[in-house]
Residue, then its C-alpha position, 0 to 999 in steps of 0.5 A: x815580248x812576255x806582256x799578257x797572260x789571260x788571268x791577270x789583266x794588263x800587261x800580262x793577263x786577260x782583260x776584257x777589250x770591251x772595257x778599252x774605249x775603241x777608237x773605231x766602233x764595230x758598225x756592222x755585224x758583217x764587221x764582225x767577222x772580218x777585221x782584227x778587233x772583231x776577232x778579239x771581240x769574239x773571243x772576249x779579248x783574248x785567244x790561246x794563240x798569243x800564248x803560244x806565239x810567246x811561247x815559241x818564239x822564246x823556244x825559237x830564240x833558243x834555238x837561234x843561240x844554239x848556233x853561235x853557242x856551240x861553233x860560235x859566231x863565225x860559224x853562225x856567220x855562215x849559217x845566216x848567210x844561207x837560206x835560212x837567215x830568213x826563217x831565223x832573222x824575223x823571230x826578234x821581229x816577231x816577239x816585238x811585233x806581238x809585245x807592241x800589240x799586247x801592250x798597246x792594249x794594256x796602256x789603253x786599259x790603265x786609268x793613269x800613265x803611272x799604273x801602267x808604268x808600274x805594271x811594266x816595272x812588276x811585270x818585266x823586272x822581278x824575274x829579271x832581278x832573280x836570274x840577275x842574282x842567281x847569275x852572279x852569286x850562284x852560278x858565276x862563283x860555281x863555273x868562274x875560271x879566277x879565284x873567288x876573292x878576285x871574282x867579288x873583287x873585279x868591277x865586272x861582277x857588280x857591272x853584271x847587276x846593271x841587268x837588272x835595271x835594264x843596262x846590258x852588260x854581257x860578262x861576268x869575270x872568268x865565266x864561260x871564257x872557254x865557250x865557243x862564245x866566250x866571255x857572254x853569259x846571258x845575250x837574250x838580255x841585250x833586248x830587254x832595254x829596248x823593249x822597256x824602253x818602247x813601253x815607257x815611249x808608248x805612254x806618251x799616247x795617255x797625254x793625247x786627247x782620245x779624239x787625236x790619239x790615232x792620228x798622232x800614232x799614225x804620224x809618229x808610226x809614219x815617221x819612224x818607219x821613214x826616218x829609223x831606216x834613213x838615219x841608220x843607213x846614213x850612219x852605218x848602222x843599219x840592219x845586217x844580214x850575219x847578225x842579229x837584227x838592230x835594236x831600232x829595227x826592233x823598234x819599227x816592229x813594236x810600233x807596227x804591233x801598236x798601229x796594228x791594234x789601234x786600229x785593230x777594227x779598220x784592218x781586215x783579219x783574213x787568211x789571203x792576206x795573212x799568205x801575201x804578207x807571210x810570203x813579203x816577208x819573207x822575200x824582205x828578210x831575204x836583204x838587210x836594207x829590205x828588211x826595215x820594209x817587213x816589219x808591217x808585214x811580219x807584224x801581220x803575220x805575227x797577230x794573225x797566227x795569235x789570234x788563232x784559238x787552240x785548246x792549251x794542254x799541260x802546263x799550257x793551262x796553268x802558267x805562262x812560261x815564255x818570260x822564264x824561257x826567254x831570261x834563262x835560255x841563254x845562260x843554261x846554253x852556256x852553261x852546258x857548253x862549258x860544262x859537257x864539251x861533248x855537247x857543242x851540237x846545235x840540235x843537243x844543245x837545244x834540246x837540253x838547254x831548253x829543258x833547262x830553261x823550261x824547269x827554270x821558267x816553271x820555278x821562275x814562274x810559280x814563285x817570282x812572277x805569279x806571286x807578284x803579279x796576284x799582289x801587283x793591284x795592292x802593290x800599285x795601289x799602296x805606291x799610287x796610295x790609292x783606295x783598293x775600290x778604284x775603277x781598275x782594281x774593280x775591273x780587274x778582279x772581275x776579269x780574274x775571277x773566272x781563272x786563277x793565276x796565269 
């Protein structure tokens, strides 16, 4: 979900596909125009619309919360039952979608499971770490509801830092417990572990031989599509229709996102295909047992729309606030729910929160994640203890030469 930004290579920066060995050649200049791989080759691996993707699905997720966080979850039962369930259920879907192709990328750019292990831990756990903090020291001790003593007292307030490992633990004690959702501080975390966790799984791709890494990613991507939906109905476990979509169902999505660039130079980037998949998903999202069926669909539509190339304006240009927006969305919802009753209206909810969220992601960005990820090559090379003159780092500073931090 939050992987690239186009100055900083790897997972979450720019970086040229022409150093990532293609599984599948351009062959043709017609191909040029007409399949995925060919779209990201003429823009030199990289279009603005990723960007903004990332950046409107961490808006949209705040608005999804705006919902439960003002009337709370019995009434956001209600609205997902209506028509819009199927504009608001393929947001997560989407945000994996679009992770798995970005990261895709990033795996096949590293020289070693190790860097790119690495360069997922700098990229998602830094930030994590600091709204993990500021919950629990600053905010949960300002709005707890129990004296103080009792709060640094109760197990649950170091539970809480489990977040920062990637284990979800929702509660801090006394805080937000008379919200519309009470007793939840930051629910956008509970994704975190998931989309981690299929990065770790996608590194097993590195022990394939080159030559049979497509068919094994096809198998495996055929497998879980059949067997995920299968074991979770079998288990009553499946997708539901008035809840968020299951972390496996967010899985098939990552995985679609992956088998999407692979084989990004077989599949045809075309505007008829991208109207057919948009209106399946949406006819899918329409049943929850269906909705396992939309994933590749929805994973379409999701890089179609980031492979756009609009021109970023503002802050669009200097930084990559998507991360920020999406860790502290949540816990400045709550946070003004609990502080000005007056406003438990979804749409002023939204509205403020994401002013919030946006000045948060902004500090979060210009002094956590671009400080680390300017230093994330020294930082890996010092833990690899590698020479500073690696292919990698070579690569890397000549595709970041041509923009400043991102």
């Amino acid at each position: 979900m939050f992987a690239w930004r186009r100055k900083h290579g790897e997972t979450f920066g720019m970086f040229e596909l022409s150093h990532i060995a293609s599984p599948v050649p351009i062959r043709s200049s017609a191909s040029k125009t007409t399949t995925i791989g060919a779209r990201l080759d003429l823009h030199r691996g990289w279009t603005n619309g990723f960007d903004y993707m990332r950046l409107v699905l961490a808006c949209s997720v705040i608005g999804w919360h705006s919902v439960f966080t003002s009337y709370g979850y019995r009434y956001e039962a209600g609205v997902y039952a209506s028509w819009i369930h199927v504009v608001i259920y393929p947001i997560l879907p989407m945000f994996f979608a679009l992770g798995g192709f970005l990261v895709a990328a990033s795996l096949f750019r590293s020289q070693s499971v190790a860097e790119y292990l690495l360069l997922r831990v700098l990229r998602f756990f830094p930030a994590l770490l600091v709204v993990i903090v500021l919950s629990t020291f600053v905010l949960g001790p300002l709005l707890t509801s129990v004296p103080l003593a009792a709060y640094f007292h109760d197990p649950m307030t170091f539970h809480y830092l489990l977040n920062a490992l990637g284990w979800f633990e929702e509660a801090l004690p006394g805080v937000f417990s008379n919200n519309p959702a009470p007793d939840l501080v930051n629910v956008s975390l509970w994704t975190i572990p998931w989309e981690f966790g299929c990065s770790v799984v996608l590194s097993a791709l590195m022990f394939c031989r080159p030559s049979s890494r497509g068919t094994w990613l096809a198998v495996v991507s055929v497998l879980v599509m059949l067997l995920v939906p299968t074991v979770a109905i079998a288990t009553h476990t499946e997708a539901g229709l008035f809840s968020r979509p299951p972390g496996h169902l967010l899985a098939m999505a990552f995985c679609a996102g992956v088998c999407l660039f692979y084989f990004r130079y077989r599949i045809p980037f075309s505007f008829p295909i991208f109207i057919a998949c948009l209106a399946l998903s949406l006819l899918l999202f329409m049943r929850a047992k269906s909705g396992y069926l939309a994933v590749i669909p929805i994973g379409y539509v999701t890089i179609y729309l980031g492979l756009q190339h609009p021109t970023k304006y503002g802050f669009m240009k200097r930084a990559d606030l998507s991360y920020g927006v999406y860790l502290y969305g949540c816990v400045m919802q709550q946070m003004v729910i609990s502080l000005f009753p007056a406003m438990r209206v979804w749409w002023i909810n939204w509205a403020v929160s994401l002013s919030l969220a946006l000045a948060c992601a902004a500090g979060s960005w210009y002094l956590v994640e671009s400080q680390v990820l300017r230093r994330r090559r020294q930082i890996i090379a010092r833990l690899l203890s590698l020479g500073t003159s690696t292919p990698a780092v070579v690569a890397d500073r000549n595709a970041s030469s041509s923009a400043g931090v991102g």
